[in-house]
Every structure is written in structure tokens, then in C-alpha cells.
C-alpha positions, 0 to 999 in steps of 0.5 A: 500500500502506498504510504500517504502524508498529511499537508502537516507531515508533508511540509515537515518533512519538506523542511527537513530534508532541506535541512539535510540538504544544506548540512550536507552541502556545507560539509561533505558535498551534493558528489559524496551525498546520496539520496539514502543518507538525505531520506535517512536524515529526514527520517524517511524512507528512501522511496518516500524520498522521489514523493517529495523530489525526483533527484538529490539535485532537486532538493539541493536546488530547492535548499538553495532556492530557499538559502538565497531567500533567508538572506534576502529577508534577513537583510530587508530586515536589518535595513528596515530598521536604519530607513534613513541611511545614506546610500553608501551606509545602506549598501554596506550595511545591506552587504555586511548583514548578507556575508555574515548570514551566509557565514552562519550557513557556509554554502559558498563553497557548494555554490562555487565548486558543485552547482555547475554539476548540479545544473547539468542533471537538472532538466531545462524546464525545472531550472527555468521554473526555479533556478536563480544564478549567483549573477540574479541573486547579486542583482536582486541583492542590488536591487533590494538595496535601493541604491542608484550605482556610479559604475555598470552594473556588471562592474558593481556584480563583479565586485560583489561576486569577488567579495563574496566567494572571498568567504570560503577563505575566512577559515585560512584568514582567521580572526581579523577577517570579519575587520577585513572584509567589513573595510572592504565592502565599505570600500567597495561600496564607496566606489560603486554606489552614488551619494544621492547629490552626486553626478552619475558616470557614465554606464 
């Protein structure tokens, strides 16, 4: 007999193979992970893994789907409760709140060494139904920050790409790389974003 699941049992079991998903991304890897030890995680069986996700990789796409959005909420609200920043204090606070949300949960590496294989098990449809690269989560990021930009765009992504895969190296730096990084994005931020008095430059 099939084994059916509750609305309740079904969004409980959701969160936690996201969970397991993620604990297993920021150690050990999507490669080294299979579907038995994430069902297993979840407490579930390992066909009732393929009722929630048809692969390993769609539950890692969706975790990380899920990752993208904890950081924009946990940002929006940092930056809602300082409404009357400056431009440049806004972004770097917006900035400095994402790199230590994602330092609570270190997915950087995953997302830099592993999600190009994931992209290439994952059918077309699926991946433009749900996929948001790191080049659309800078943008986004950009966006939600609400500040106008004295460089392109793709200048002000690549900026912020760097700084943030600089993470995975926090370990080897040590303990003055929170002072590090905040200088900077504070710098960086000084560099790419306008005050609001001040004249565009060209795009």
C-alpha cells in the first residue's frame, strides 16, 4: 500500500530534508551525498524520498532556492530598521548583514565548486521554473538595496561576486577577517554606489 502524508507531515518533512540538504552541502558535498543518507536524515524512507523530489539535485536546488531567500529577508530586515541611511551606509550595511548570514550557513563553497554539476542533471524546464544564478541573486541583492550605482552594473556584480566567494577563505584568514572584509565592502561600496547629490558616470 502506498504510504500517504498529511499537508502537516508533508511540509515537515519538506523542511527537513532541506535541512539535510544544506548540512550536507556545507560539509561533505551534493558528489559524496546520496539520496539514502538525505531520506535517512529526514527520517524517511528512501522511496518516500522521489514523493517529495525526483533527484538529490532537486532538493539541493530547492535548499538553495530557499538559502538565497533567508538572506534576502534577513537583510530587508536589518535595513528596515536604519530607513534613513545614506546610500553608501545602506549598501554596506545591506552587504555586511548578507556575508555574515551566509557565514552562519557556509554554502559558498557548494555554490562555487558543485552547482555547475548540479545544473547539468537538472532538466531545462525545472531550472527555468526555479533556478536563480549567483549573477540574479547579486542583482536582486542590488536591487533590494535601493541604491542608484556610479559604475555598470556588471562592474558593481563583479565586485560583489569577488567579495563574496572571498568567504570560503575566512577559515585560512582567521580572526581579523570579519575587520577585513567589513573595510572592504565599505570600500567597495564607496566606489560603486552614488551619494544621492552626486553626478552619475557614465554606464
Amino acid at each position: 500500500m502506498a504510504i500517504s502524508f498529511t499537508p502537516k507531515e508533508r511540509h515537515g518533512i519538506v523542511n527537513a530534508l532541506r535541512k539535510a540538504a544544506h548540512k550536507r552541502a556545507a560539509t561533505v558535498g551534493m558528489r559524496k551525498t546520496t539520496v539514502e543518507e538525505l531520506a535517512l536524515d529526514a527520517g524517511i524512507s528512501k522511496g518516500a524520498f522521489y514523493k517529495f523530489y525526483d533527484s538529490k539535485e532537486h532538493l539541493f536546488l530547492d535548499m538553495l532556492e530557499q538559502w538565497y531567500q533567508q538572506i534576502y529577508d534577513g537583510t530587508a530586515k536589518v535595513l528596515a530598521k536604519h530607513p534613513g541611511l545614506p546610500p553608501r551606509q545602506r549598501a554596506a550595511l545591506a552587504m555586511k548583514t548578507a556575508w555574515r548570514l551566509i557565514l552562519e550557513q557556509p554554502l559558498m563553497r557548494f555554490c562555487r565548486d558543485e552547482v555547475p554539476l548540479m545544473l547539468r542533471k537538472l532538466p531545462e524546464n525545472l531550472l527555468n521554473e526555479h533556478y536563480q544564478s549567483m549573477d540574479d541573486f547579486i542583482h536582486r541583492f542590488i536591487e533590494r538595496s535601493n541604491v542608484s550605482l556610479a559604475v555598470s552594473e556588471c562592474e558593481a556584480s563583479a565586485t560583489v561576486k569577488i567579495l563574496f566567494y572571498s568567504l570560503v577563505l575566512a577559515p585560512e584568514v582567521g580572526d581579523c577577517f570579519a575587520q577585513a572584509m567589513d573595510g572592504l565592502v565599505d570600500g567597495a561600496c564607496k566606489l560603486m554606489v552614488r551619494d544621492e547629490d552626486a553626478t552619475p558616470q557614465n554606464q
